[in-house]
NUPALUM-364058 format. One record per residue (C-alpha): residue number from 1; chain; residue in three letters; x, y, z. Coordinates in Angstrom, 2 decimals, decimal comma. Example, Ala and Ser with C-alpha at 12.3 -4.5 7.8 and 13.67 -1.06 7.14 Angstrom:
(1 A ALA (12,30 -4,50 7,80))
(2 A SER (13,67 -1,06 7,14))
This chain:
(1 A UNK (71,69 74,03 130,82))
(2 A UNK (69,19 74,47 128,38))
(3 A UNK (67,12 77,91 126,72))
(4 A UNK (64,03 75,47 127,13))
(5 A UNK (64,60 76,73 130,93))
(6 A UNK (63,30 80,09 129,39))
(7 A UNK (60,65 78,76 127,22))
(8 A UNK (59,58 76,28 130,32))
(9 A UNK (58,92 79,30 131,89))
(10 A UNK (56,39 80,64 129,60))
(11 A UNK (54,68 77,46 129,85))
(12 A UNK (54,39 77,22 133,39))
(13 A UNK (53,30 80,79 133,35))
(14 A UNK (50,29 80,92 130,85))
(15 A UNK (48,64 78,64 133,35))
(16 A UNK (48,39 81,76 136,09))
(17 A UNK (46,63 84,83 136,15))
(18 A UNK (48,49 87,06 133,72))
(19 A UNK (47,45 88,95 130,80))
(20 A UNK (48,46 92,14 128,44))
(21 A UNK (46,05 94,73 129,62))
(22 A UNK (43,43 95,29 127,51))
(23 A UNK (44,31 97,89 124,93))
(24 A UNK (44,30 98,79 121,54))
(25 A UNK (47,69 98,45 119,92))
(26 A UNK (49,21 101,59 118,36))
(27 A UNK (51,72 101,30 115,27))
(28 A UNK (50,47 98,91 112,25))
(29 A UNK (47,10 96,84 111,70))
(30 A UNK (46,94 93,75 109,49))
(31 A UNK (45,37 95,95 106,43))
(32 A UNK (48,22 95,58 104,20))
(33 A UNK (49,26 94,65 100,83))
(34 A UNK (52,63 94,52 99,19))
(35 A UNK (53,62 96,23 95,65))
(36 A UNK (57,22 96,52 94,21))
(37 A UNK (58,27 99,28 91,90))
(38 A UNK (61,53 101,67 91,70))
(39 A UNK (60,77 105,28 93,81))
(40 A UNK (64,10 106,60 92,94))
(41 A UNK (65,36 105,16 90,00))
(42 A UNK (68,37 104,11 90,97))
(43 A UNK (67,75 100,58 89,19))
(44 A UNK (67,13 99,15 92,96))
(45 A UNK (63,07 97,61 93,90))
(46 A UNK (61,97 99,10 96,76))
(47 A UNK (58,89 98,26 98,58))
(48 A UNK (55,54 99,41 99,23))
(49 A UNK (53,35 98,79 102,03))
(50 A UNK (49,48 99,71 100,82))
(51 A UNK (47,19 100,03 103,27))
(52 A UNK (43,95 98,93 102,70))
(53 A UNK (41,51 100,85 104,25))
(54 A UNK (38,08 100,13 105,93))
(55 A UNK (35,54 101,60 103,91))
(56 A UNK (32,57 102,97 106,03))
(57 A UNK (29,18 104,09 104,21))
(58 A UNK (27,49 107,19 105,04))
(59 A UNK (23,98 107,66 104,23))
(60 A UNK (23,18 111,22 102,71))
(61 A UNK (19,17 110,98 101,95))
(62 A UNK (19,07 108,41 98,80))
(63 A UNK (22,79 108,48 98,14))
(64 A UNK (25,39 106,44 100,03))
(65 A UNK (28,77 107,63 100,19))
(66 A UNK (31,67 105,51 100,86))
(67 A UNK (34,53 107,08 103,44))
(68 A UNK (37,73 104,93 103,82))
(69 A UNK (39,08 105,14 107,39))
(70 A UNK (42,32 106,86 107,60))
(71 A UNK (45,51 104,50 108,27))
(72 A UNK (47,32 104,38 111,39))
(73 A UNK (50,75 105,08 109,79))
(74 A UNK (51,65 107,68 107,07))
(75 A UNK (52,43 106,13 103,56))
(76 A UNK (55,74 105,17 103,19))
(77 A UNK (57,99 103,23 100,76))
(78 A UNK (61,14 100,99 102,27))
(79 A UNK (63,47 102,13 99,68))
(80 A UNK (66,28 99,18 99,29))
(81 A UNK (69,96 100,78 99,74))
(82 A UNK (73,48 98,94 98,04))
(83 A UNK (73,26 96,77 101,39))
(84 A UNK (69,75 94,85 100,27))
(85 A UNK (68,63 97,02 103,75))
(86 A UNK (65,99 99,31 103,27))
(87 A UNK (65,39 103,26 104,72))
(88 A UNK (61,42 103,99 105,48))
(89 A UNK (61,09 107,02 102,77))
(90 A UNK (57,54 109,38 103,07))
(91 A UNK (56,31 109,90 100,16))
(92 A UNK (54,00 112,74 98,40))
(93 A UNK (49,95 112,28 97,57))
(94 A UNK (51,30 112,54 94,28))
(95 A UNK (53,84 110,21 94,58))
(96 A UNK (51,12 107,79 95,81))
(97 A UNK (49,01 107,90 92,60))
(98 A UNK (52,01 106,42 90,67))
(99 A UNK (53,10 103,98 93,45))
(100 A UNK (49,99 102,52 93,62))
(101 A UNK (49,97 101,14 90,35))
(102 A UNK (53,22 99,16 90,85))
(103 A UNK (53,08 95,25 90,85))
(104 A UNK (51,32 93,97 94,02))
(105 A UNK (52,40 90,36 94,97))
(106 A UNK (51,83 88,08 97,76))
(107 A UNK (55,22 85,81 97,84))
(108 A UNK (56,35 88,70 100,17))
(109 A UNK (55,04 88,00 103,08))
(110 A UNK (53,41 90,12 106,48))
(111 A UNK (53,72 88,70 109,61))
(112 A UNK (52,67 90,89 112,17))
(113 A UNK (53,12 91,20 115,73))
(114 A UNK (54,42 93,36 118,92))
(115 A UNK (58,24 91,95 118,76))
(116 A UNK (59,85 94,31 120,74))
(117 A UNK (56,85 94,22 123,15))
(118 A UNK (56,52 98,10 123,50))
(119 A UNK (52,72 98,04 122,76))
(120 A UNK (52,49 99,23 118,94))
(121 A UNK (52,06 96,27 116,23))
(122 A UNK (55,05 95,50 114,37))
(123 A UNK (55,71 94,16 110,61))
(124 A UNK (57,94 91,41 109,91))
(125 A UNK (58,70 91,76 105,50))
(126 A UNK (59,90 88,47 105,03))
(127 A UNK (59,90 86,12 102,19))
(128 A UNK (61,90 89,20 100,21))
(129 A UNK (64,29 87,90 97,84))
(130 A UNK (61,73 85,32 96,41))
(131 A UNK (60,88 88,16 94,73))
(132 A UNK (63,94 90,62 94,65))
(133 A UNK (66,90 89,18 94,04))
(134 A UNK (69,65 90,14 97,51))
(135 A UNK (67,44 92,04 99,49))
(136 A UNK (66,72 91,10 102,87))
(137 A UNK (63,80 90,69 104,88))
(138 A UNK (63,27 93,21 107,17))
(139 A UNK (61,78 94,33 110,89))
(140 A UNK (59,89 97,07 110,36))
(141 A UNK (58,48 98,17 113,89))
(142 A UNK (55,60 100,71 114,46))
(143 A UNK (56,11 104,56 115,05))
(144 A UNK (56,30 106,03 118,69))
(145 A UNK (53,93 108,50 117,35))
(146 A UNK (51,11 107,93 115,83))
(147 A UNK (50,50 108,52 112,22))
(148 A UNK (54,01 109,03 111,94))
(149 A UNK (56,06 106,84 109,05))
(150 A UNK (58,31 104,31 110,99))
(151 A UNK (61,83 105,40 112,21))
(152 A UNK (63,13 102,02 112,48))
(153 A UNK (63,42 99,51 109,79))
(154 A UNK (66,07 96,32 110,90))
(155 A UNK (67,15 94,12 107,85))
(156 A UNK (67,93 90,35 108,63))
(157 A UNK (71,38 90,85 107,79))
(158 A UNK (74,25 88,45 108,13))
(159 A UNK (74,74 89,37 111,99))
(160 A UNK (71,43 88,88 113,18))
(161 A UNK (70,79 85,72 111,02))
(162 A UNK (73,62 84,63 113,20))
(163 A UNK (72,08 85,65 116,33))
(164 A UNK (68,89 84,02 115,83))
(165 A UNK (70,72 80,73 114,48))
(166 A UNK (73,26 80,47 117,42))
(167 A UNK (70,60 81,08 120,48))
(168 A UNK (67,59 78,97 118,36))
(169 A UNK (70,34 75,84 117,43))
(170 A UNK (71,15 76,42 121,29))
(171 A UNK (67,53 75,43 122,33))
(172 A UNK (67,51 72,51 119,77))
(173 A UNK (71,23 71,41 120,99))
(174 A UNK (72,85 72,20 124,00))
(175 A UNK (76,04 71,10 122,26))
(176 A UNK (75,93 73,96 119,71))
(177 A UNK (78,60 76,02 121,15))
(178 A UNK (81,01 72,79 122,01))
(179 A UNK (83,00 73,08 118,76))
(180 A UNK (84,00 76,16 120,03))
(181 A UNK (85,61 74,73 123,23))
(182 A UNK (89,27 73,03 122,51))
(183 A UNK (91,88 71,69 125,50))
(184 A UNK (95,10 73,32 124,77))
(185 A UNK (98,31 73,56 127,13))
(186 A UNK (100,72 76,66 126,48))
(187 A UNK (104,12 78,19 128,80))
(188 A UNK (102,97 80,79 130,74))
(189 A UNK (106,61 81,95 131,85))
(190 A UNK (108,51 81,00 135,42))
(191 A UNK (106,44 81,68 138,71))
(192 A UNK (107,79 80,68 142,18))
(193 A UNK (105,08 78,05 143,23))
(194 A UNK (104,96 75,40 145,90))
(195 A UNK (107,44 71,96 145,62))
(196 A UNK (106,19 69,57 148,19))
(197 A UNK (108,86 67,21 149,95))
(198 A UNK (109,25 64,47 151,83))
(199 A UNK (111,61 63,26 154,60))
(200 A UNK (111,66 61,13 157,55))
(201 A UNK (109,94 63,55 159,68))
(202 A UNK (106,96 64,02 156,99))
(203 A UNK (106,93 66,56 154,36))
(204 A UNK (107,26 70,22 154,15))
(205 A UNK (107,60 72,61 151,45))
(206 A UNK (110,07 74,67 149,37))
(207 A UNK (109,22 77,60 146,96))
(208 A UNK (111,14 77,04 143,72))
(209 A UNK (111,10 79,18 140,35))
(210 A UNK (110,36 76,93 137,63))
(211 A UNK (108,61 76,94 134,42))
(212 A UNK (105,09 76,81 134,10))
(213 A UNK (102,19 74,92 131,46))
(214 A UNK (98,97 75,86 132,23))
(215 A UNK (96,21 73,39 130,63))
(216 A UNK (92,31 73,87 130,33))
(217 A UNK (89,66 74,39 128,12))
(218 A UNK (89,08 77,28 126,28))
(219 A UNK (86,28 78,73 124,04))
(220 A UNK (87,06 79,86 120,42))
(221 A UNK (84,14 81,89 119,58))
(222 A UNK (85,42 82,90 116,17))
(223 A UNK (82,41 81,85 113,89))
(224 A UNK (79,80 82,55 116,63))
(225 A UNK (77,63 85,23 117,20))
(226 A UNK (78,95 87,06 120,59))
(227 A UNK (75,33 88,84 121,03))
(228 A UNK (74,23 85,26 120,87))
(229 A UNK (76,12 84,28 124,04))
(230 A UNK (76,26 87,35 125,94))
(231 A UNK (72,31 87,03 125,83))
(232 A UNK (72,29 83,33 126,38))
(233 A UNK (74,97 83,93 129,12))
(234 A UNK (72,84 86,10 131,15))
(235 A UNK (69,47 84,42 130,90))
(236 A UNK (70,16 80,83 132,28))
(237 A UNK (71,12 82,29 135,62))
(238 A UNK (67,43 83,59 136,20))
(239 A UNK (65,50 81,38 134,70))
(240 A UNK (66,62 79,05 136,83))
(241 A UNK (65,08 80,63 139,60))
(242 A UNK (62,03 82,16 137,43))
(243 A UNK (62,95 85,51 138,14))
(244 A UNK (64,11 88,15 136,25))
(245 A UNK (64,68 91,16 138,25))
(246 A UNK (64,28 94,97 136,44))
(247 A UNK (67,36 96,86 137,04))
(248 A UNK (69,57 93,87 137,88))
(249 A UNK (72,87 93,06 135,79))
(250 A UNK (71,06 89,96 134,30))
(251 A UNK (67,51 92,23 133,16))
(252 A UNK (69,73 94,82 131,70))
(253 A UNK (72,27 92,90 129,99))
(254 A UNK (69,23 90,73 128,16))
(255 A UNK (67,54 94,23 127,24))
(256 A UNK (70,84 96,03 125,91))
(257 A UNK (71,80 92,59 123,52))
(258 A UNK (68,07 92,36 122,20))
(259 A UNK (67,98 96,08 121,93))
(260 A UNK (71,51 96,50 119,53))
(261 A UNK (70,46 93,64 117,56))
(262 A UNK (66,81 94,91 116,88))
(263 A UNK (67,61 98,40 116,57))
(264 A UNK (64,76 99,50 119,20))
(265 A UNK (64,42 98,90 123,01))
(266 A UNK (62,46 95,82 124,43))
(267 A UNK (59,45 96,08 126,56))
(268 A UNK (60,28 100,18 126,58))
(269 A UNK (62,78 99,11 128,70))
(270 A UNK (61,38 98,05 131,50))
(271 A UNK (64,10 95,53 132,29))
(272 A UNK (66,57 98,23 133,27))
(273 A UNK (64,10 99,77 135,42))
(274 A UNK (63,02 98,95 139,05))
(275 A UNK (59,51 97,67 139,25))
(276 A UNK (57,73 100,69 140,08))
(277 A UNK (53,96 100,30 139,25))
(278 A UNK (54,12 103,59 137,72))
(279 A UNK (56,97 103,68 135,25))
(280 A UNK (54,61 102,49 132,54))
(281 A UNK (51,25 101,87 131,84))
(282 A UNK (52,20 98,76 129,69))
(283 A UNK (53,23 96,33 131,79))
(284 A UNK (50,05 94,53 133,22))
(285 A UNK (48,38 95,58 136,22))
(286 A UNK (48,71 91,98 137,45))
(287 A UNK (52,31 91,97 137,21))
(288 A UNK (52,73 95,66 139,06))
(289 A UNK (53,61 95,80 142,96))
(290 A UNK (54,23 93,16 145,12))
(291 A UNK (53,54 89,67 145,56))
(292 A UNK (50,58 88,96 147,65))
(293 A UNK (48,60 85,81 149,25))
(294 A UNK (46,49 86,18 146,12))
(295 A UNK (49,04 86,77 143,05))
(296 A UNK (52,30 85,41 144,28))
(297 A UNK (53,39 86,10 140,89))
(298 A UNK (53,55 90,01 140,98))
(299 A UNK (56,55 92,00 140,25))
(300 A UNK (60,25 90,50 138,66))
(301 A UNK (58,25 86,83 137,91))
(302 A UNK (56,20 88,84 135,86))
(303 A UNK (59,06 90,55 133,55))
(304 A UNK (60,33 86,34 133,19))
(305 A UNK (57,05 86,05 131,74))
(306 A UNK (57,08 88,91 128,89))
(307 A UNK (60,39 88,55 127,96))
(308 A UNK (59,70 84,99 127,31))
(309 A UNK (56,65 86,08 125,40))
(310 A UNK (58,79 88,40 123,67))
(311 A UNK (61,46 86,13 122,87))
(312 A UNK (59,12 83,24 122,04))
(313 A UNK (56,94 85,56 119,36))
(314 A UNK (60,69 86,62 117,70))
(315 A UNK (61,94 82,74 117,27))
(316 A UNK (58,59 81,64 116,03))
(317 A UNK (58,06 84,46 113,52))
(318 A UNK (61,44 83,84 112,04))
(319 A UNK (61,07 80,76 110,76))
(320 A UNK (62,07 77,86 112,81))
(321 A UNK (59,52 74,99 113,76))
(322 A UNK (58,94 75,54 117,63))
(323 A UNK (55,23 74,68 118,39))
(324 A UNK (55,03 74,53 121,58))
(325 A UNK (57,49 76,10 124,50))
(326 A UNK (58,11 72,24 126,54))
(327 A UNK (60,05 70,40 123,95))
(328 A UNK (58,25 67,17 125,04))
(329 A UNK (57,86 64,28 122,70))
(330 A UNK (54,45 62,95 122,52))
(331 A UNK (54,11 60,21 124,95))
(332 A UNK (52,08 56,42 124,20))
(333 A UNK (49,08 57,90 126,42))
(334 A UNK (47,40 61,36 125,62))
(335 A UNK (47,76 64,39 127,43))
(336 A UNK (44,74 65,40 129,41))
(337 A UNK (43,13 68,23 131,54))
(338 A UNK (40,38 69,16 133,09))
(339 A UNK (38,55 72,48 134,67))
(340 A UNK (34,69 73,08 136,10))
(341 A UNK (33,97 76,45 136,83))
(342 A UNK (30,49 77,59 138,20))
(343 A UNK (29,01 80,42 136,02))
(344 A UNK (26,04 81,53 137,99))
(345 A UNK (23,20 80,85 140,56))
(346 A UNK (19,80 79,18 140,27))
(347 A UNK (17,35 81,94 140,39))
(348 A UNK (19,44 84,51 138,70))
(349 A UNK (18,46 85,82 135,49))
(350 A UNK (19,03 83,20 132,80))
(351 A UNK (20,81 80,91 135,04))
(352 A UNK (19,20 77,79 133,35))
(353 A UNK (21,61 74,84 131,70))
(354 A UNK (19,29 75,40 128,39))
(355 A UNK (20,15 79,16 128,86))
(356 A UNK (23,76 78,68 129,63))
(357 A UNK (24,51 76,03 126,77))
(358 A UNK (22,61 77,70 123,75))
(359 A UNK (23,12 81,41 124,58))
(360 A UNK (27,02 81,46 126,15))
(361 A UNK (28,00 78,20 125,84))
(362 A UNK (27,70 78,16 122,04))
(363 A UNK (27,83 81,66 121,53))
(364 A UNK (31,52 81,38 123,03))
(365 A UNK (32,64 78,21 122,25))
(366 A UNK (36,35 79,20 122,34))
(367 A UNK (38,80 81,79 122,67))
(368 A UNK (38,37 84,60 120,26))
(369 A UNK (34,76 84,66 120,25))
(370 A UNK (34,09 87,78 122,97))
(371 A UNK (31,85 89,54 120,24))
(372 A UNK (29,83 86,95 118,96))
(373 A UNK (26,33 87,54 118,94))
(374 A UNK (24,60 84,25 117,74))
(375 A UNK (25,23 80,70 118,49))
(376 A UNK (27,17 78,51 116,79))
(377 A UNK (24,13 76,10 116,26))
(378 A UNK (21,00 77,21 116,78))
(379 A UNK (18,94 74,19 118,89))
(380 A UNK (15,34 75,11 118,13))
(381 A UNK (16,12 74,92 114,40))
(382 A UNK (18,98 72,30 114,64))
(383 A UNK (21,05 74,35 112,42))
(384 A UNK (24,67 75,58 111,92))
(385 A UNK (24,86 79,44 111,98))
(386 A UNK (27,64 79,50 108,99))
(387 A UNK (30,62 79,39 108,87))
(388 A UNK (30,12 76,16 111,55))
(389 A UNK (30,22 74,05 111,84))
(390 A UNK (34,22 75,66 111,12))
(391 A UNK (35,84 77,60 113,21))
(392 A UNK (39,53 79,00 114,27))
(393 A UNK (40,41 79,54 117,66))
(394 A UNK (42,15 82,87 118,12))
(395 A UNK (43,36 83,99 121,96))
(396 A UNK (40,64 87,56 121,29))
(397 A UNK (40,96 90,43 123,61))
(398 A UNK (38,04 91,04 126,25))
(399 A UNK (38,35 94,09 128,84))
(400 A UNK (36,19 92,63 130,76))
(401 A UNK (38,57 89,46 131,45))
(402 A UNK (42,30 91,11 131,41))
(403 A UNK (44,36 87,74 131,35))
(404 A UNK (42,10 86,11 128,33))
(405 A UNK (43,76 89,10 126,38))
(406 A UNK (46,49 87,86 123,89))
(407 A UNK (47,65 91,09 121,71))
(408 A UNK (50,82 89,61 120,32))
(409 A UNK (48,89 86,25 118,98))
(410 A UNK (51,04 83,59 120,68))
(411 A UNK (47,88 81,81 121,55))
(412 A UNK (46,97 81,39 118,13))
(413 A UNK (45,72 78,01 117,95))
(414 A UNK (44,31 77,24 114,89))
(415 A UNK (41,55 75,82 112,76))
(416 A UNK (38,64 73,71 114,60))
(417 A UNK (35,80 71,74 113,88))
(418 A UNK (32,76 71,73 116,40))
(419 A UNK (30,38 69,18 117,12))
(420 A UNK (27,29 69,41 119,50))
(421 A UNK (24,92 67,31 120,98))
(422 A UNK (22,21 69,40 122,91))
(423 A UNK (20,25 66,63 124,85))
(424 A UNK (23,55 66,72 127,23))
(425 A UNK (24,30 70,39 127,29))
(426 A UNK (27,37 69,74 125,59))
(427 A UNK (29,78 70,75 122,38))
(428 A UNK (33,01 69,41 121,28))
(429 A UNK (35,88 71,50 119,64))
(430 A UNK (38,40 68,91 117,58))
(431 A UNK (41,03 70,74 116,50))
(432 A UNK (42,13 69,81 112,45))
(433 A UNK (45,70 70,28 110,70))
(434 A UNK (47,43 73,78 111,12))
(435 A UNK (46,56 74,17 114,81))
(436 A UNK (49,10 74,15 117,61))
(437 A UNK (47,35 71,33 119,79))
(438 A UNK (46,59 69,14 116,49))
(439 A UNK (45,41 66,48 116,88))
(440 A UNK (43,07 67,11 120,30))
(441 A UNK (39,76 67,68 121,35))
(442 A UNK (38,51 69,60 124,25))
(443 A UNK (34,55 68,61 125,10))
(444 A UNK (32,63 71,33 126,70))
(445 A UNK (29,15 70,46 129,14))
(446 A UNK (27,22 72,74 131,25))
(447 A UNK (25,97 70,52 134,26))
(448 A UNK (23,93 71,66 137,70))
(449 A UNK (25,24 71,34 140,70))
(450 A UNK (24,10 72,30 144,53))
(451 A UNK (21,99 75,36 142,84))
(452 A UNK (24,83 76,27 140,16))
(453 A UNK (25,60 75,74 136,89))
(454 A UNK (28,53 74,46 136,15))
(455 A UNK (30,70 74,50 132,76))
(456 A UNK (33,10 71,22 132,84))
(457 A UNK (35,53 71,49 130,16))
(458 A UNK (38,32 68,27 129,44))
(459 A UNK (40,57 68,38 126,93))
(460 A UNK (42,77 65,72 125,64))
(461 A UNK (45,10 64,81 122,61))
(462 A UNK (48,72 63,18 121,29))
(463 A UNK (49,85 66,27 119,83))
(464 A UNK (53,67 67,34 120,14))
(465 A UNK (53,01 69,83 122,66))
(466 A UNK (51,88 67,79 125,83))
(467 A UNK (52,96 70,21 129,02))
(468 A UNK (52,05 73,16 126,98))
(469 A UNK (48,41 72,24 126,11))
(470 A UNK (47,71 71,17 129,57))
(471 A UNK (49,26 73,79 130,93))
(472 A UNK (47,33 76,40 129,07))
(473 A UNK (44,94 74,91 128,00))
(474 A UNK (42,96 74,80 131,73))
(475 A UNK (43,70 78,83 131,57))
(476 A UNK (42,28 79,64 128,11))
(477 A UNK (39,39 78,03 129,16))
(478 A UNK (39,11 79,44 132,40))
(479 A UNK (38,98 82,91 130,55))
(480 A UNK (36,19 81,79 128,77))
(481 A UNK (34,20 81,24 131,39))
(482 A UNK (35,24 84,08 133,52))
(483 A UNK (33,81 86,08 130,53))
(484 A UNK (30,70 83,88 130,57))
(485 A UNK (30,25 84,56 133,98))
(486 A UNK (31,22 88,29 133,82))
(487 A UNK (28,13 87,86 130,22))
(488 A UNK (25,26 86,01 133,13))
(489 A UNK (25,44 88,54 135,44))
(490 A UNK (25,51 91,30 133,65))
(491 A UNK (28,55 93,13 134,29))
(492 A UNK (30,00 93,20 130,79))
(493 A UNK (30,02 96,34 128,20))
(494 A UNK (29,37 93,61 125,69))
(495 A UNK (25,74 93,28 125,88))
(496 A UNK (24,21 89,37 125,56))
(497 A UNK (22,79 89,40 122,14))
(498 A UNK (19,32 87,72 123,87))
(499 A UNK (17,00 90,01 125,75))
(500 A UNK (19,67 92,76 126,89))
């Protein structure tokens, strides 16, 4: 049995109707910068995070002042300890004059994301002793309260280097563990046990003290990490079924090991609880309750779902060269898929294909492109509206459409190139080198049909990730046009940009 179970799961779930609810994440933003000085002067380089702020003008008759936009988290300094770990230090306005004149460099690197899935963004320092010699990289995950410094910083030490090796060489070999597993025979001591014997009536048998070997296999797990296979341990067992139930042995045994090794709980844990709708506001509305004709997939098949989200963001972010969550090899013939939703009615207000191609269709050619406001190409002028025809397709964050809502970035696809051709109501997206479905195209046409208007999208490729991209790739583009949809008939906050 294989963790690609797990990571199976995700992919077969990003093709139904799930989402993060639409919300603002607390903790970090990406506005940061990294400097390295001394705070303390105890010879040791600690770290500073600078936050760049946004800078908003205000207009005072003639004069224009600028006001930078307060941070979400109080200035702080990871101050390195004798360990190469670091302890989140506050530090004084004064103390931030000085600091902010230390060396800023960019071979440390910020990735940032929700790891612990708890709904406030999360840094991950890493790249750290390119720069200082034995330090570690570090976890440093966003306050519980807000403009608070953070209480938790978690160094990649030696132990959870291990974890992370033992359960990601797990996924890439199923044999990882074997060299742990030895057959040995050893005397156990004398036991009265059963002697079968035969005579001319047949046999019977005679209970005799003798001396017994016992022989088997046995697991050394000297040189592994433990954490590793007590989590491994109790996630095959429901993943095989798809379900991972909140309170049960499995849910809370996964959310204790994840929990001691990151220093914080997982998903506020919500995999010790029981699935009460109202525990926390969090988890997704879609994934609250019970199942029902129309969402089968409410309640524990849900929790599968994060915590493979969760699990999947961690093993990405730390450095290991998973793509895609199927572990397929790319086939002789491409992988294909195909969706045609209808967007609106003939009659309604700009239900028209020249309507629906120049002023949705290219306004949101592909995930991440909710706020948009002008076309990607402008047909009456035949011109690119810069910086097409370039693009990068991000998985954005609508309210309007919960489930085409990806805060944590695992649909971060990647750089594209578009092409259009308006005399057939269509546009192509070919995705270029650095994005997850590389190399692929996806061609998007709006077409009428029995007094609707149609948007057929087919997508197509030989990229590494086969089950994955047809898998979610039908959903990411069903989001779009939900939102396209929700855009014709006026029912969006987000205002068309022609005529409303």
């Amino acid at each position: 049995m294989r963790l690609a179970l797990l990571l199976t799961i995700y992919a077969v779930l990003v093709g139904t109707s799930f989402g993060a609810r639409a919300q603002q994440l607390e903790g970090f933003d990406n506005r940061y910068v990294v400097r390295t000085g001394d705070l303390n002067s105890d010879g040791r380089t600690d770290i500073y995070l600078q936050y760049r702020p946004n800078i908003v003008p205000i207009a005072l008759d003639d004069l224009t002042i600028p006001i930078p936009i307060k941070g979400p988290v109080t200035d702080f300094v990871l101050q390195q300890n004798a360990s190469g770990g670091y302890a989140p230090v506050a530090i004084t306005p004064a103390q931030k004059t000085a600091i902010a004149q230390w060396t800023q460099t960019t071979a440390i690197k910020l990735l940032f994301g929700d790891y612990n899935m708890d709904g406030r963004l999360d840094i991950l320092v890493k790249s750290v002793a390119s720069v200082i010699s034995g330090a570690k990289d570090a976890f440093v995950f966003g306050p519980s309260v807000a403009g608070a410094i953070p209480s938790v910083v978690r160094p990649f030490d030696a132990n959870l280097t291990l974890f992370f090796s033992d359960t990601i060489n797990y996924i890439e070999d199923e044999t990882h563990f074997d060299s742990g597993v030895y057959y040995a025979c050893y005397y156990s001591g004398y036991a009265y046990i059963p002697v079968q014997h035969y005579d001319d009536l047949g046999y019977y048998y005679t209970y005799e003290y003798v001396p017994v070997i016992q022989c088997g296999y046995y697991f050394d797990p000297t040189g592994f990490s433990i954490p590793a296979i007590n989590f491994l341990s109790a996630l095959i067992a429901p993943t095989n079924s798809g379900q991972l139930v909140p309170g049960s042995a499995d849910a809370v045994k996964i959310s204790d090991v994840l929990e001691s090794m990151l220093g914080v709980p997982i998903m506020r844990n919500s995999m010790e609880q029981s699935n009460d709708p109202n525990y926390d506001p969090t988890i997704p509305e879609q994934c609250q309750g019970d199942p029902t004709p129309d969402n089968p997939y409410q309640g524990e098949f849900c929790n599968s779902f994060y915590i493979a989200r969760a699990w999947g963001l961690l093993i990405n972010r730390v450095g290991v060269a998973l793509d895609c969550f199927d572990f397929t090899p790319p086939g002789p013939d491409p992988h294909y898929y195909e969706v045609d939703n209808p967007v609106c009615t003939v009659g309604s207000p700009r239900c028209n294909l020249a309507e629906v191609y120049q002023n949705e269709q290219l306004v949101h050619p592909v995930t991440g492109y909710w706020d948009k406001t002008q076309p990607i190409y402008n047909v009456a002028t035949s011109s690119w509206i810069p910086p097409a025809p370039l693009g990068y397709a991000r998985m954005g964050c609508t309210r309007e459409i919960p489930k085409a809502c990806d805060l944590i970035g695992l649909y971060d696809g990647g750089p594209i190139r578009f092409e259009v051709t308006p005399s057939a109501f269509e546009h192509k997206n070919i995705t270029l080198p650095g994005h997850i479905f590389y190399p692929g195209e996806i061609t998007r046409r709006a077409r009428l049909q029995d007094s609707q208007v149609f948007i057929k999208t087919q997508g197509s490729g030989s990229g590494s990730c086969p089950r994955t991209n047809e898998i979610s790739g039908a959903e990411i583009f069903n989001s779009v046009d939900l939102f396209i949809k929700c855009h014709l008939a006026g029912g969006c906050s987000i205002k068309h940009p022609v005529g409303q």
